[in-house]
C-alpha positions as CSV (number, residue, x, y, z in Angstrom):
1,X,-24.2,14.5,5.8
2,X,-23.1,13.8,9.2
3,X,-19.3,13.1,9.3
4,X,-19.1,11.2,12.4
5,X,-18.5,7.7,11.9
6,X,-17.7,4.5,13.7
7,X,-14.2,4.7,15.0
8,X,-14.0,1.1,13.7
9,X,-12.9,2.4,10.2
10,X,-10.0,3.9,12.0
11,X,-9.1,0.7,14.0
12,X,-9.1,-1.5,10.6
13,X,-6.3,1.1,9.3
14,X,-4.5,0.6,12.2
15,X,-4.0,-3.2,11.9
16,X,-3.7,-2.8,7.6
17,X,-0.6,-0.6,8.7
18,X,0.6,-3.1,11.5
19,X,0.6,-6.1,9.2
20,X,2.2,-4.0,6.1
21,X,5.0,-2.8,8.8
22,X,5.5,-6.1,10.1
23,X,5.7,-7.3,6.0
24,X,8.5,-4.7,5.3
25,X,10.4,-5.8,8.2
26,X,10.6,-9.6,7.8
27,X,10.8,-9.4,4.0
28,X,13.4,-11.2,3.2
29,X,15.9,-10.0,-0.1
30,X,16.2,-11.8,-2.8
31,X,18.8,-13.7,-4.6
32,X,19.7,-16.7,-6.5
33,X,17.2,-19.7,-7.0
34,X,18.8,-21.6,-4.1
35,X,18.2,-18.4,-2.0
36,X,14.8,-18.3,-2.7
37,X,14.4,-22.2,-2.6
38,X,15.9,-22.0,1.4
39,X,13.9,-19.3,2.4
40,X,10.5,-20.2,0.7
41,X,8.2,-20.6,3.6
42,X,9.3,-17.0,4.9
43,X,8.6,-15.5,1.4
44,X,5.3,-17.2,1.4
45,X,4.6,-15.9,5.2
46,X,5.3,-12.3,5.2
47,X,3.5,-12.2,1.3
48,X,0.5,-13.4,2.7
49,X,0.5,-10.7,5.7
50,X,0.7,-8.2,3.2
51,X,-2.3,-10.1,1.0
52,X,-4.3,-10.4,4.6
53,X,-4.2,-6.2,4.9
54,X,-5.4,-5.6,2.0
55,X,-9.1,-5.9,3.3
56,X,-8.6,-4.0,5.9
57,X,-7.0,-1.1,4.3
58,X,-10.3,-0.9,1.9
59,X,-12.8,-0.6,4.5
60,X,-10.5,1.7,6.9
61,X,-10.4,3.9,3.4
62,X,-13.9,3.8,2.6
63,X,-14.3,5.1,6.1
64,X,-11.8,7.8,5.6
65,X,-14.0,8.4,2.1
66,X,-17.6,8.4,4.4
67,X,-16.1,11.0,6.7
68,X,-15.2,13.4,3.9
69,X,-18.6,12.8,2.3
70,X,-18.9,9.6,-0.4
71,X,-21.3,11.8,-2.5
72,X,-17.8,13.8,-3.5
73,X,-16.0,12.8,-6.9
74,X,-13.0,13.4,-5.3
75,X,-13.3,11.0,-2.1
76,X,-15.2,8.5,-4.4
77,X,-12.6,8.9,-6.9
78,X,-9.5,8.2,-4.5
79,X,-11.2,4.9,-3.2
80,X,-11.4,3.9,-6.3
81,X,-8.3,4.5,-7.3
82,X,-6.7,3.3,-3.7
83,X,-8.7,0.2,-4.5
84,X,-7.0,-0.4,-8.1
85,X,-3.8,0.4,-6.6
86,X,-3.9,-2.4,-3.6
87,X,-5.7,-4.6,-6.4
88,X,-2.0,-4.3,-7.8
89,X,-0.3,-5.1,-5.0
90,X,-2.0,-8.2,-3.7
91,X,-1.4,-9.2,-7.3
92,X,2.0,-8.4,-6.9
93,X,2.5,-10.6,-3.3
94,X,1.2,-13.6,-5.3
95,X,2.8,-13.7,-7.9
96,X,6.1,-13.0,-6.0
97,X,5.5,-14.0,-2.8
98,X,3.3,-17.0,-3.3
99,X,3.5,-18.4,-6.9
100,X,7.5,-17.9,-7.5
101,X,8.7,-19.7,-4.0
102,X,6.1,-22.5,-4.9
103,X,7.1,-22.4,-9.1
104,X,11.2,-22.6,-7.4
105,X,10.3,-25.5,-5.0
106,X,9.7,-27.8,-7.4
107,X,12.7,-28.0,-8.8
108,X,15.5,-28.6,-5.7
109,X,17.6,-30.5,-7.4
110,X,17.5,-29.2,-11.1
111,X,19.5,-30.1,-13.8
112,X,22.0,-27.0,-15.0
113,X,19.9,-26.9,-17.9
114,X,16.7,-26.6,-16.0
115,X,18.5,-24.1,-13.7
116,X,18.6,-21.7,-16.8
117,X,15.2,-22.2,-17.5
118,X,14.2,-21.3,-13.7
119,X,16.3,-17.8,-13.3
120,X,14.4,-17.0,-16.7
121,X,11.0,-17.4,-15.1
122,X,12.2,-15.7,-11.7
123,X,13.5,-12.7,-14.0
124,X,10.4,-12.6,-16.0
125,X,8.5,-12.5,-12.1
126,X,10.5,-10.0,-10.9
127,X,9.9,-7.5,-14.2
128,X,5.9,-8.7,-13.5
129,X,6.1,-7.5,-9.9
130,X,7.5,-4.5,-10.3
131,X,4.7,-3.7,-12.9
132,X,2.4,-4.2,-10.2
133,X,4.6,-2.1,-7.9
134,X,4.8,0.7,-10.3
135,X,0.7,0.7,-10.1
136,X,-0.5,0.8,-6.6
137,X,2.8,3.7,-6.6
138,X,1.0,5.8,-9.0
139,X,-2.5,4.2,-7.6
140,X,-1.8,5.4,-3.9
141,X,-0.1,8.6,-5.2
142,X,-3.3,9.8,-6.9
143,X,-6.0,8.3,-4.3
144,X,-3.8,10.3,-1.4
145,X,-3.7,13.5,-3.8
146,X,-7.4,13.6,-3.9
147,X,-8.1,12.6,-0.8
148,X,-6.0,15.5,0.3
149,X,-7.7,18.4,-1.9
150,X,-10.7,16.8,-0.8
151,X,-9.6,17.5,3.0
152,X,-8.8,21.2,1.9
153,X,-12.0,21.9,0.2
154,X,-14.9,19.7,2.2
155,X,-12.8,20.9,6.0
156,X,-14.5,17.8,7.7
157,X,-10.9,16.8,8.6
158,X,-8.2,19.4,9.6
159,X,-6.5,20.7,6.7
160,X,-3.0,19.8,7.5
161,X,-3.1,16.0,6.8
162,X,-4.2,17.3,3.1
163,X,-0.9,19.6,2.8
164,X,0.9,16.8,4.3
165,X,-0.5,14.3,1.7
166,X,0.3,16.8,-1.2
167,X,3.6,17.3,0.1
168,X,4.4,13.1,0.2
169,X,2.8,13.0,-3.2
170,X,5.2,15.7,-4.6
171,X,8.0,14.2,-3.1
172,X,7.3,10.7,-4.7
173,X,6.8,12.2,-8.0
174,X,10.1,14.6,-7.9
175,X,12.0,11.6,-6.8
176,X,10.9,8.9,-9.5
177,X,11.5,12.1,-12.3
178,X,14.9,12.1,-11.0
179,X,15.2,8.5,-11.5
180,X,14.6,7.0,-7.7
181,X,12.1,4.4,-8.6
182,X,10.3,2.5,-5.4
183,X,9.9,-1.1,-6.8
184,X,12.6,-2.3,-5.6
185,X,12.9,-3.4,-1.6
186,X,14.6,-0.8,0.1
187,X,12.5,1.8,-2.0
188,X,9.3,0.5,-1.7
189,X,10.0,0.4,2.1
190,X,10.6,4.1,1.8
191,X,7.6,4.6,0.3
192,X,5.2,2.3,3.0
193,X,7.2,4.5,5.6
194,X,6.0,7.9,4.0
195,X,2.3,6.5,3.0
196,X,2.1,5.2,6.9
197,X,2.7,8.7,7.9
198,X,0.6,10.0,6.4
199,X,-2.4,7.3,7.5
200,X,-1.4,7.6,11.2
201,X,-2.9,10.9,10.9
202,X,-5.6,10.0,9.1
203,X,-6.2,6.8,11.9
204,X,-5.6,9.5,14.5
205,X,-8.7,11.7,13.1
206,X,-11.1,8.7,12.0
207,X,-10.9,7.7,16.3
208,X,-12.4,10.9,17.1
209,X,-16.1,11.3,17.0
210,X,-16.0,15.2,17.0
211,X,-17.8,17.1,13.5
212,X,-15.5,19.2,12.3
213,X,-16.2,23.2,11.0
214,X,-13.3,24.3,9.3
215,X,-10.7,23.6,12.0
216,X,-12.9,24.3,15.1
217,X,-14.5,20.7,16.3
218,X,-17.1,20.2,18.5
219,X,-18.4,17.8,20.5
């Protein structure tokens, strides 16, 4: 199979990683049901950035899976598993980024008793999202760790994005054993910082047009 591939794929994971970026940064932090009722419209925004990569990021990956050969289990079984995982997470920017600031803004002026009624449905949300959080996690940690073995045994991409992946994927996993779970903002901005590492190398590789031998490439 020839592993040179329309830098396109790479150009698609550059602007899935620009509009996750620019979703961490605005994303606003949560708080009471007033909070959330003020700041609606910039929940709803910066949630439906994140929901707008999500395309992109699938076909820049299914790129990423061409160039390491899509007849392999290992590349076809990390797209799939990257595609469950961001499945998760558009579910996740729905139902907290689109559903609860619309479910909140119907009640402005509610009665104490609805009040309670309301921060029982935004706690119920909140467990829901991080669920969903908890998913694409362990869905991105997996699709990244085959991807990477995949990079170490097919050699159509250097090998070190592949040790580099591994290394990210052991990190994650000793961190959430020792009790550092990523659903919650500042974590989960950890982890999009880590995981967009990790693609910028993988962005930098799908851009070049070279076949790859091992680590020798040639034009």
């Amino acid at each position: 199979m020839n592993n040179t591939l329309n830098p396109r794929y790479g150009y698609s994971l550059i602007i899935a990683t620009i509009l996750m970026l620019f979703t961490m940064v605005l994303h606003p932090m949560g708080g009471s049901v007033a909070h959330i009722q003020r700041i609606a419209s910039t929940i709803m925004i910066t949630h439906a950035i994140a929901i707008l990569s999500v395309p992109f990021w699938l076909l820049g990956f299914w790129g990423l899976t061409k160039r390491l050969d899509d007849d392999s289990l290992l590349s076809s079984a990390a797209f799939i598993t990257m595609s469950v995982g961001l499945f998760a997470v558009m579910i996740a920017a729905a139902t907290n980024g689109l559903a609860l600031p619309l479910f909140v803004t119907h009640y402005m002026d509610a009665t104490a008793e609805k009040l309670d009624m309301i921060k029982r449905v935004v706690v119920y949300n909140t467990s829901l999202n991080h669920a969903f959080d908890l998913i694409y996690t362990g869905a991105s940690c997996l699709a990244v760790f085959f991807w990477s073995i995949a990079m170490l045994k097919s050699r159509r991409l250097p090998v070190w994005p592949g040790w580099l992946g591994i290394i990210l994927v052991l990190a994650t996993i000793i961190a959430m054993v020792s009790g550092f779970f990523f659903v919650h903002l500042a974590g989960f901005r950890i982890f999009i910082a880590g995981f967009a590492v990790w693609t910028f190398f993988i962005i930098k590789f799908l851009l070049d047009k070279r076949e790859y031998n091992g680590q020798q490439a040639t034009a």
